[in-house]
Backbone as numpy.savetxt, mean C-alpha at the origin, in Angstrom:
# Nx Ny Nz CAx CAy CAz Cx Cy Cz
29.07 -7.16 6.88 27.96 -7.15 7.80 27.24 -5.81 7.79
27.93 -4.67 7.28 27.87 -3.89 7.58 26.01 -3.46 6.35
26.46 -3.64 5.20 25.62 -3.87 4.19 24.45 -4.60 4.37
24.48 -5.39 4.84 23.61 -6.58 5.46 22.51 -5.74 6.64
23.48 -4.60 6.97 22.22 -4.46 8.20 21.52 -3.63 7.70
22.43 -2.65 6.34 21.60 -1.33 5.55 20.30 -1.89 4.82
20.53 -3.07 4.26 19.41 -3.89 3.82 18.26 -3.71 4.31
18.53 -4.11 5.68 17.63 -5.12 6.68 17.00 -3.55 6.42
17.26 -2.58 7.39 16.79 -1.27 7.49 16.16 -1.01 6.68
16.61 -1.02 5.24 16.08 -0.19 4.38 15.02 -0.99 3.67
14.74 -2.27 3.68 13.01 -3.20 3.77 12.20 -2.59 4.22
13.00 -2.91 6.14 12.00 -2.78 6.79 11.15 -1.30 7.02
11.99 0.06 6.43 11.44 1.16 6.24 10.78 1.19 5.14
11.05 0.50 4.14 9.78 -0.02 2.55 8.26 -0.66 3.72
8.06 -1.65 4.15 7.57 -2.61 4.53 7.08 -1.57 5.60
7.02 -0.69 6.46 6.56 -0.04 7.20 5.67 1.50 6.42
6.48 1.64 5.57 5.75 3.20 4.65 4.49 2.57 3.91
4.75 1.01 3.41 3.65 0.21 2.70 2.68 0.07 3.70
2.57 -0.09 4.73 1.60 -0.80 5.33 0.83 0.18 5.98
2.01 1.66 6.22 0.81 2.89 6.98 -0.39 3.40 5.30
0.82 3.36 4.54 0.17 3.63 2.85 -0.89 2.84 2.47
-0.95 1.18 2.86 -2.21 0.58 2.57 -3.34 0.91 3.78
-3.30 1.36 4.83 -4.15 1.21 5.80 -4.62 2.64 5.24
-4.39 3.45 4.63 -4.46 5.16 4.01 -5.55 4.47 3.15
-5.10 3.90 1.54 -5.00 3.54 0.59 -6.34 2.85 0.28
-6.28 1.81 1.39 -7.38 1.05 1.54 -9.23 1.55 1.99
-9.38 2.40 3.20 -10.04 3.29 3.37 -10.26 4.14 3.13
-9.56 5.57 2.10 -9.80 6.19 1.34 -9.42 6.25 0.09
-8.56 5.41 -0.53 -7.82 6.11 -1.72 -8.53 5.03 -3.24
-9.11 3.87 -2.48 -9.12 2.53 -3.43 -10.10 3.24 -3.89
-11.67 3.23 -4.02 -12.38 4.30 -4.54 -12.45 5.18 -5.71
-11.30 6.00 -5.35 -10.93 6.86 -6.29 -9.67 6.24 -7.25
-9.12 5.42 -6.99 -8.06 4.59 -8.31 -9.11 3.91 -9.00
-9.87 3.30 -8.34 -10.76 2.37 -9.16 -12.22 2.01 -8.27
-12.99 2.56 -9.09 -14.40 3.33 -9.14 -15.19 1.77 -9.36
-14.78 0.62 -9.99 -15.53 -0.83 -9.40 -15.24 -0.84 -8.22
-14.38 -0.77 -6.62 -14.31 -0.97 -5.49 -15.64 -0.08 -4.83
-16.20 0.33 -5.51 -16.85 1.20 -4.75 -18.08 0.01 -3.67
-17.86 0.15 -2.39 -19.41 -0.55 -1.92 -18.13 -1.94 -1.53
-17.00 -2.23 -1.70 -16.64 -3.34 -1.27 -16.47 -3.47 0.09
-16.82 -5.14 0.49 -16.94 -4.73 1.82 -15.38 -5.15 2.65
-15.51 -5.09 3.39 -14.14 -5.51 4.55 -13.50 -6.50 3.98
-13.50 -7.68 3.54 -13.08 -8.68 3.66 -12.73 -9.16 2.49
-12.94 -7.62 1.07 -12.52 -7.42 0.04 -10.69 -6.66 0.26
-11.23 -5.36 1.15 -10.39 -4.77 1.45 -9.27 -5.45 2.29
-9.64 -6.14 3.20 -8.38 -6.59 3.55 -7.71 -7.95 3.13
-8.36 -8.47 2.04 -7.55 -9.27 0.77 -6.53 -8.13 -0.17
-7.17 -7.09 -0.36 -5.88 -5.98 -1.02 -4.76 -5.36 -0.13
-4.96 -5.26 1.15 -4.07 -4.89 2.06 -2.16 -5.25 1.48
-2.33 -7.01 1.60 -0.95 -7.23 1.39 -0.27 -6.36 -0.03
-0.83 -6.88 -1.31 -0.35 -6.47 -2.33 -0.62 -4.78 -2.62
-1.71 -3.74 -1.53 -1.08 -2.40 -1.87 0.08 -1.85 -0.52
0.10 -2.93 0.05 1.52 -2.78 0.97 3.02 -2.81 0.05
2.64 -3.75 -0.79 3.99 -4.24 -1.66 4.06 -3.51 -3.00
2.80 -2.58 -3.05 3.04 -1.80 -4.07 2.46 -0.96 -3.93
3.02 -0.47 -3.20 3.14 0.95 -2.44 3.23 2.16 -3.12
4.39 2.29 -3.96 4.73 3.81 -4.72 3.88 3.61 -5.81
3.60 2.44 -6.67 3.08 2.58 -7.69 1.84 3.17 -7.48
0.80 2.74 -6.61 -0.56 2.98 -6.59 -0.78 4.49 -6.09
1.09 5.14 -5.05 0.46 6.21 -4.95 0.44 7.28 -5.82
1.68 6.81 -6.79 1.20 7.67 -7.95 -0.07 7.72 -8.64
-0.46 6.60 -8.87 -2.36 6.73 -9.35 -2.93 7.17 -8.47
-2.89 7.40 -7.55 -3.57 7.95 -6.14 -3.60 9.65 -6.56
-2.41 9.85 -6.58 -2.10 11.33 -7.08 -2.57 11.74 -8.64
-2.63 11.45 -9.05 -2.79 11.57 -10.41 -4.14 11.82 -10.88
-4.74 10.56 -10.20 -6.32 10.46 -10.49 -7.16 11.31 -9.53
């Protein structure tokens, strides 16, 4: 049980760093990874929300990089 709860924890601290990271990501960072987003409106952006929640580290390395 004990494992089971380290799990749970350790998602839900993935699943929480993703979602402050896309709300970052989304309003300033998309832009600068990729220069077609430029001018997209809301309802672009929050169709990318889920999947830069779930991929989280990857994009912030392009984030950093670029």
């Amino acid at each position: 049980m004990i494992a089971a709860e380290w799990i749970a924890i350790a998602l839900t601290g993935y699943a929480c760093a993703g979602l402050l990271f896309a709300l970052l990501f989304v309003c300033f960072g998309m832009e600068r990874v990729d220069p077609a987003t430029r001018g997209s409106r809301f309802g672009f952006r929050l169709i990318m929300l889920p999947g830069v929640a779930a991929l989280w580290p990857l994009l912030l390395r392009r984030w950093v990089v670029s």
